[in-house]
N, CA and C atoms as an extended XYZ file, in Angstrom:
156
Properties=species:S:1:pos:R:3:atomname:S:1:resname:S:1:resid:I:1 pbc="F F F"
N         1.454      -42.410       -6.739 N   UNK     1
C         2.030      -43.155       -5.645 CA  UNK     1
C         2.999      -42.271       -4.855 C   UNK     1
N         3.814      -41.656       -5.578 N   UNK     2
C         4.813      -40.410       -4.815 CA  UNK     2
C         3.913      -39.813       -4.090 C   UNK     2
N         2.440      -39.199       -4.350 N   UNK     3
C         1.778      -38.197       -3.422 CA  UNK     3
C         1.776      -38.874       -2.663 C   UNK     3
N         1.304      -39.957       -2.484 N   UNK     4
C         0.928      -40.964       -1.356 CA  UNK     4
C         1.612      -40.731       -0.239 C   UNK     4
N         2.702      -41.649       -0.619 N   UNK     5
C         4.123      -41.953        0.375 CA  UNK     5
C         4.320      -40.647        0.547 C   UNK     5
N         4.606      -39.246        0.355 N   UNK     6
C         4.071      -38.094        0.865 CA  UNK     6
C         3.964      -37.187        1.829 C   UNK     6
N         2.729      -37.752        1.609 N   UNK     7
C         1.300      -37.666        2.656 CA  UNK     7
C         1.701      -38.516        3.688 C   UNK     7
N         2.092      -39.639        3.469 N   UNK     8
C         1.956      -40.821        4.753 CA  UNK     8
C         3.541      -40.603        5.303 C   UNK     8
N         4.434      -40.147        5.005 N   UNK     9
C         5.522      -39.562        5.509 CA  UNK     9
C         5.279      -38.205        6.724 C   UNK     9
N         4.727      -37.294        5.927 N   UNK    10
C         4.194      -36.031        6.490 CA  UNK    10
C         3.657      -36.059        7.487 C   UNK    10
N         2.309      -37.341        7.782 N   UNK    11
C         1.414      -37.006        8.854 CA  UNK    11
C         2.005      -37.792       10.017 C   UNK    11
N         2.910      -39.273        9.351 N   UNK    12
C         3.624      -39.631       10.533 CA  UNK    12
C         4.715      -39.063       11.526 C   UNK    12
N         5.597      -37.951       10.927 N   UNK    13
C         6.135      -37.086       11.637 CA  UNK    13
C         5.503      -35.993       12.410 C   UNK    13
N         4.056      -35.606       12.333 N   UNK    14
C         4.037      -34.338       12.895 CA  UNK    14
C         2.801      -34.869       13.561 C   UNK    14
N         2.899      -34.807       15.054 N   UNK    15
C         1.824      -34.486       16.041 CA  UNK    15
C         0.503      -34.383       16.054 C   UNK    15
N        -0.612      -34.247       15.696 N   UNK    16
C        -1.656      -33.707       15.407 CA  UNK    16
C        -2.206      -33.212       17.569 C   UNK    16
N        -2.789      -31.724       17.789 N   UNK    17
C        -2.866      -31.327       18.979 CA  UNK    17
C        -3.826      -32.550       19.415 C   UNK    17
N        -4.117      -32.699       20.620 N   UNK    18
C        -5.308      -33.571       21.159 CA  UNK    18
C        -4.596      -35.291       20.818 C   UNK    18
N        -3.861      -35.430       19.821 N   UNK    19
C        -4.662      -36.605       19.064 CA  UNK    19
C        -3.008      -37.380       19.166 C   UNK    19
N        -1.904      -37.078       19.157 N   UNK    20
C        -0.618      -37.480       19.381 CA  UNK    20
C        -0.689      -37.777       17.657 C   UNK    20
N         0.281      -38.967       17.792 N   UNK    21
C         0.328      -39.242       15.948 CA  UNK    21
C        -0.704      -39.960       15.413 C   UNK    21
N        -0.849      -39.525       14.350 N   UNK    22
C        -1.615      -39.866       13.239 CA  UNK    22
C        -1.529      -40.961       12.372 C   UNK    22
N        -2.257      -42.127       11.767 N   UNK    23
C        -1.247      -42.863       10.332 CA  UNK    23
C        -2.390      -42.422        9.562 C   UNK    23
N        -2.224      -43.299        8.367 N   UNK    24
C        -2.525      -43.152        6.896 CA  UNK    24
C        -2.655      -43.841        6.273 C   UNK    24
N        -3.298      -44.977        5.525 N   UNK    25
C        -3.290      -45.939        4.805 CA  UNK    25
C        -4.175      -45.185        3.235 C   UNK    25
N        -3.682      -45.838        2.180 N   UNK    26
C        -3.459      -45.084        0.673 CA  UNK    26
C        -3.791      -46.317       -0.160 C   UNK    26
N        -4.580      -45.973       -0.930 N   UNK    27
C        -4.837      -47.353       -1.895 CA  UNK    27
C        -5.140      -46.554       -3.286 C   UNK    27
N        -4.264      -47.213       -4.243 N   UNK    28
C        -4.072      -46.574       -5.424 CA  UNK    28
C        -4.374      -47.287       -6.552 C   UNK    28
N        -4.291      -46.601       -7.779 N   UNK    29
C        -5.106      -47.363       -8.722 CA  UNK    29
C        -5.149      -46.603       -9.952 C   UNK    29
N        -4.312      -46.944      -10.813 N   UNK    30
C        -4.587      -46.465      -12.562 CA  UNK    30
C        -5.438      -46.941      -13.436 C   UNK    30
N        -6.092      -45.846      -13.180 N   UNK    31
C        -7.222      -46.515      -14.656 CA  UNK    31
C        -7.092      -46.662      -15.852 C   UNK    31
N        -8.184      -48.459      -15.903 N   UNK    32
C        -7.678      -48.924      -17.241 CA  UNK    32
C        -8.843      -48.677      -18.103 C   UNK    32
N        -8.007      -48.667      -19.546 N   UNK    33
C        -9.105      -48.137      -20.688 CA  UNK    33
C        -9.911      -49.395      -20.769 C   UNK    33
N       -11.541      -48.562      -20.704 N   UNK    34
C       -12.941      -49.469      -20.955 CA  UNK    34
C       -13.560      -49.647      -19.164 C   UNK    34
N       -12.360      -48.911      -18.404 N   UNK    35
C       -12.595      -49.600      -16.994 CA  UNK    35
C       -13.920      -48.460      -16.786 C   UNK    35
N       -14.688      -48.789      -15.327 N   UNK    36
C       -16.269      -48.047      -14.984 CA  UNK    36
C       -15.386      -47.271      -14.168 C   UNK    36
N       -15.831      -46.373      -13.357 N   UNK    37
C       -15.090      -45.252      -12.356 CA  UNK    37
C       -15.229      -46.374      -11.042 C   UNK    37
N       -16.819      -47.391      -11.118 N   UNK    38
C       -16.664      -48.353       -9.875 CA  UNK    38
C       -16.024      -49.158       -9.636 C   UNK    38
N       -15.737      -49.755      -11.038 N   UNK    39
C       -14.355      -50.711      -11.072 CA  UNK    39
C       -13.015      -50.072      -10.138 C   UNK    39
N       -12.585      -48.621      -11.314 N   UNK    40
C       -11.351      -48.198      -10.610 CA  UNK    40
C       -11.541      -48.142       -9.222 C   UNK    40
N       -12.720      -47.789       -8.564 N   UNK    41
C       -12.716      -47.208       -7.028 CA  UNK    41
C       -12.613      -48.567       -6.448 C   UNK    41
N       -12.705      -49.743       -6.481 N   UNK    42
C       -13.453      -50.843       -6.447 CA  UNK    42
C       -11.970      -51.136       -5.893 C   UNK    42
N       -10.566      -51.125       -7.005 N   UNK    43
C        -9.426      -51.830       -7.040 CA  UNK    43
C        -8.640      -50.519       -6.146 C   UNK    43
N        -8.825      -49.631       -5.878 N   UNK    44
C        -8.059      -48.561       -4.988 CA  UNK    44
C        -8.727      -48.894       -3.439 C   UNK    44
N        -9.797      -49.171       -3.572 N   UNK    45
C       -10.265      -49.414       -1.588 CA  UNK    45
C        -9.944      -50.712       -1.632 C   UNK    45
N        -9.363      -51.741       -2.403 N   UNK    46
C        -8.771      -52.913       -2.442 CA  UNK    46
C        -7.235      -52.513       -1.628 C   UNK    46
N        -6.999      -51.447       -2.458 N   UNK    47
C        -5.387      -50.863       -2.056 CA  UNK    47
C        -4.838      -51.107       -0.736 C   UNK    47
N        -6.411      -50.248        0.034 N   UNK    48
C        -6.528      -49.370        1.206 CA  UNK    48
C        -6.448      -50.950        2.260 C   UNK    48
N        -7.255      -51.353        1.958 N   UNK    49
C        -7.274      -52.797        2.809 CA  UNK    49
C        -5.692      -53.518        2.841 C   UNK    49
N        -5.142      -53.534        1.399 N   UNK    50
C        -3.914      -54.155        1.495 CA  UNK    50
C        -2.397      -53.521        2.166 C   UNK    50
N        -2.705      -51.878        2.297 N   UNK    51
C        -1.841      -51.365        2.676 CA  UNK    51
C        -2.433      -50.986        4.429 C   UNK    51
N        -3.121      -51.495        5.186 N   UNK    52
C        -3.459      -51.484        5.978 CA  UNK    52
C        -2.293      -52.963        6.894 C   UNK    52
């Protein structure tokens, strides 16, 4: 979660040429034991929607 906030700190301060500012939306997710990798991905693009 620290990388996250980050990242989404970082790109909101700095310019990108052509493109003015940038955002970032981050959806995160610890995997649980017995969980599928589709599950975990499943509950992190859940993230992405909620931190949108």
């Amino acid at each position: 979660m620290l990388l996250a906030v980050e990242l989404w700190q970082s790109l909101r301060h700095l310019p990108v040429d052509g493109l003015g500012t940038v955002t970032a939306s981050f959806g995160i997710a610890s995997w649980r034991r017995g969980e599928s990798a589709d599950a975990l991905l499943l509950r992190a693009d859940s993230g992405v929607y909620a931190a949108k």
